[in-house]
C-alpha positions as CSV (number, residue, x, y, z in Angstrom):
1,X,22.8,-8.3,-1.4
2,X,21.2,-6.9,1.8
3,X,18.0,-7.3,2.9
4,X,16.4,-3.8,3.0
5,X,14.9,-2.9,7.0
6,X,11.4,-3.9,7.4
7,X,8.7,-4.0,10.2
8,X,8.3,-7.0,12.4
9,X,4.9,-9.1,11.2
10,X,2.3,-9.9,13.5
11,X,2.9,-7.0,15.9
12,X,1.1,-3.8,15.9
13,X,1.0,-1.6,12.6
14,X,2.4,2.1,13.2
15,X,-0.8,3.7,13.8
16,X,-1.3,7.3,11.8
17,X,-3.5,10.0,10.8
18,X,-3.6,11.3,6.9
19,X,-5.6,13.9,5.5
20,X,-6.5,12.7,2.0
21,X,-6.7,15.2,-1.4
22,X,-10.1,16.0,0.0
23,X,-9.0,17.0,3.4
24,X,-11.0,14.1,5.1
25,X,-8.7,12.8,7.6
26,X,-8.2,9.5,8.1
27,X,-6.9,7.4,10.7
28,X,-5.7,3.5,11.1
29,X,-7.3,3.3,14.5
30,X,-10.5,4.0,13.2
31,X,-10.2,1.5,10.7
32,X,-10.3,-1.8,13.4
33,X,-12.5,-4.4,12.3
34,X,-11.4,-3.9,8.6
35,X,-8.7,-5.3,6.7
36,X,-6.4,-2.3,5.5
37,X,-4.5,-1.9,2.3
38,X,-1.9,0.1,2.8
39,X,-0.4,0.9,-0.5
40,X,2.6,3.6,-0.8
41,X,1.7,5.1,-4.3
42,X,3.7,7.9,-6.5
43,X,1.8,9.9,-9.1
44,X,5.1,9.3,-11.5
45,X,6.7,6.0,-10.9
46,X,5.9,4.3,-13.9
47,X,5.7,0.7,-11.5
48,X,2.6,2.4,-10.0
49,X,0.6,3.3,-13.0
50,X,1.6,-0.5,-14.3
51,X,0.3,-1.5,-11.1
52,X,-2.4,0.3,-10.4
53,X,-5.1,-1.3,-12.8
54,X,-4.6,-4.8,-10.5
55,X,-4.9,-2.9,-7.7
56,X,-7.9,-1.0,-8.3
57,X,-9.4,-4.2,-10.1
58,X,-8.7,-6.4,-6.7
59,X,-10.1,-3.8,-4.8
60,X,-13.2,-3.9,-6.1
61,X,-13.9,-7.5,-5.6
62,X,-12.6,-7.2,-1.7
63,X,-16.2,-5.6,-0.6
64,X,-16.9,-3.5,2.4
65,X,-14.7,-5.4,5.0
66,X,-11.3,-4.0,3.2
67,X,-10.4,-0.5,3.0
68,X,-7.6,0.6,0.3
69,X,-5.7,3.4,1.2
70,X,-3.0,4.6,-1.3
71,X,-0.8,7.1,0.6
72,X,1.8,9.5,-1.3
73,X,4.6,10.3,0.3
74,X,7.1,11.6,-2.6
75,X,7.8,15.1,-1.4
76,X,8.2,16.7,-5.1
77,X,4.5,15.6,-5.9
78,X,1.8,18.2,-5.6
79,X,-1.6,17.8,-4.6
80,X,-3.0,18.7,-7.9
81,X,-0.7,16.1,-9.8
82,X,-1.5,13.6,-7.3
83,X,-5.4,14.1,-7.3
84,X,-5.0,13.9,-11.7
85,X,-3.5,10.6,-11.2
86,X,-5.9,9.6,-9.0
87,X,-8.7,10.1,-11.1
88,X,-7.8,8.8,-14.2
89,X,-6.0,5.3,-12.8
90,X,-9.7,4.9,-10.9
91,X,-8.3,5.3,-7.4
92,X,-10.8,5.9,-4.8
93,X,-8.7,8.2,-2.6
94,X,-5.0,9.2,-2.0
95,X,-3.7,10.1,1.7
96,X,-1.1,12.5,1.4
97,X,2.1,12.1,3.6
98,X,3.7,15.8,3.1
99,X,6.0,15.4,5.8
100,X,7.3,12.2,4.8
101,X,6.5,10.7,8.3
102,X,4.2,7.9,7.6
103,X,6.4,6.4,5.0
104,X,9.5,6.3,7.7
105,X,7.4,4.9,10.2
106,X,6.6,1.9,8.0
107,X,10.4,2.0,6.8
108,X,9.7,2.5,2.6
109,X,12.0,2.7,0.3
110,X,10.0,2.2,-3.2
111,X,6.7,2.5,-4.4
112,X,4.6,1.1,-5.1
113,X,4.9,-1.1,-1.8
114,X,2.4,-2.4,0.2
115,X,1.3,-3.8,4.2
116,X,-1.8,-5.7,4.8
117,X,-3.3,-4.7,8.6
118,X,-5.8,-7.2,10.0
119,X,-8.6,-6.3,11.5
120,X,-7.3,-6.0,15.0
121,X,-4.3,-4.0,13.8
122,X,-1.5,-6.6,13.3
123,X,0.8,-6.2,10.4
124,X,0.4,-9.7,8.5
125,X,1.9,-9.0,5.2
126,X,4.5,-6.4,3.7
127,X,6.1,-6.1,0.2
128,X,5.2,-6.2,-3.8
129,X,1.3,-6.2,-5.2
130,X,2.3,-9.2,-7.0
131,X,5.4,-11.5,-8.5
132,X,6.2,-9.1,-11.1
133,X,10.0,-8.5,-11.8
134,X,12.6,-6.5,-14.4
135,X,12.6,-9.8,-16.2
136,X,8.9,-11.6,-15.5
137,X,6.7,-9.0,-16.4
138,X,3.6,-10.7,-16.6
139,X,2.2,-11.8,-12.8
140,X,1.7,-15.3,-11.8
141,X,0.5,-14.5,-8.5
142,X,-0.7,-11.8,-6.6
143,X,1.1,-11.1,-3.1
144,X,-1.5,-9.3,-1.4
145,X,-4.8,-10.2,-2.9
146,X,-3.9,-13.6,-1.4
147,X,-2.9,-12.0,2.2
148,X,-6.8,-10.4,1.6
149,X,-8.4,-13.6,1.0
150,X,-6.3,-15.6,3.7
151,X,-7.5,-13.2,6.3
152,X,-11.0,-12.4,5.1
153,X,-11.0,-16.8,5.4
154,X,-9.8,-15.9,9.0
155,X,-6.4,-17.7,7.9
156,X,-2.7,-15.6,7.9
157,X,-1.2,-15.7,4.6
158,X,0.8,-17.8,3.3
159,X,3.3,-16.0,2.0
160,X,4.0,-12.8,4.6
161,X,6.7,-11.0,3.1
162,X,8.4,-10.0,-0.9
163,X,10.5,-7.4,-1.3
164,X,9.0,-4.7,-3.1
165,X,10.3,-3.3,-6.3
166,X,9.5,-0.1,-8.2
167,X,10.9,3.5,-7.9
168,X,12.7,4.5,-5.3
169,X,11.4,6.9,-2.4
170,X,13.4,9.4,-1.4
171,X,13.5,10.5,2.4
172,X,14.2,14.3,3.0
């Protein structure tokens, strides 16, 4: 099997500007000095509603140094189903990636799928939430809660890269 493309860790994250459901724009530059989530979300894949209770339950114990920032980028999504999801799965905001051009940028295929961004910018994770599978569907560990915790102990994680499962995203 091939190993899908990904972006080189430890170099600079593709650096973007998203308005969210809102219209607040919001831009990775802006972010330095935080730790970034960056998770690629869909209203409808049914791997993102299974993992978006972890998510917003790990995101709450990160604190103030760690921003989450779910970003849809699945074309046939509209703004009002995207904002419903968000709501009721507890999701604190959703960039929306209309064009598509964030998602290429980072090279993603599925969602949900995920990059950690250190607080100086470097990519220093990329992949699933956790080690959930088709056949393991209960998680023994959680990918990038530990990349969170390793960097917020000024430490690089241990493990840097999974390859992320889910739905896939289609590219127009």
């Amino acid at each position: 099997m091939a190993t899908p493309p990904s972006l080189p860790l430890d170099q600079p994250a593709p650096l973007f500007s998203l308005p969210d459901l809102e219209g607040h724009i919001w831009s990775l530059e802006n972010l330095r000095g935080k730790i970034v989530v960056l998770y690629f979300w869909s209203a409808e894949c049914a791997w993102c509603q299974r993992t978006d209770p972890r998510v917003v339950e790990r995101a709450a114990s990160w604190g103030e140094p760690v921003v989450l920032l779910p970003i849809a980028s699945v074309l046939e999504e509209t703004p009002a189903q995207l904002k419903q999801a968000a709501i009721e799965r507890g999701l604190p905001r959703v960039l929306h990636d209309a064009d598509q051009a964030v998602a290429r940028h980072y090279v993603v295929q599925t969602t949900p799928h995920f990059f950690v961004v250190d607080t100086i910018g470097l990519l220093r994770y990329q992949g699933a939430f956790d080690d959930v599978t088709f056949r393991q569907r209960t998680p023994t560990r959680f990918y990038v809660d530990e990349a969170v915790q390793a960097l917020l102990a000024g430490r690089l994680p241990e493990v840097r890269e999974t390859l992320a499962y889910g739905c896939a995203l289609t590219l127009h």
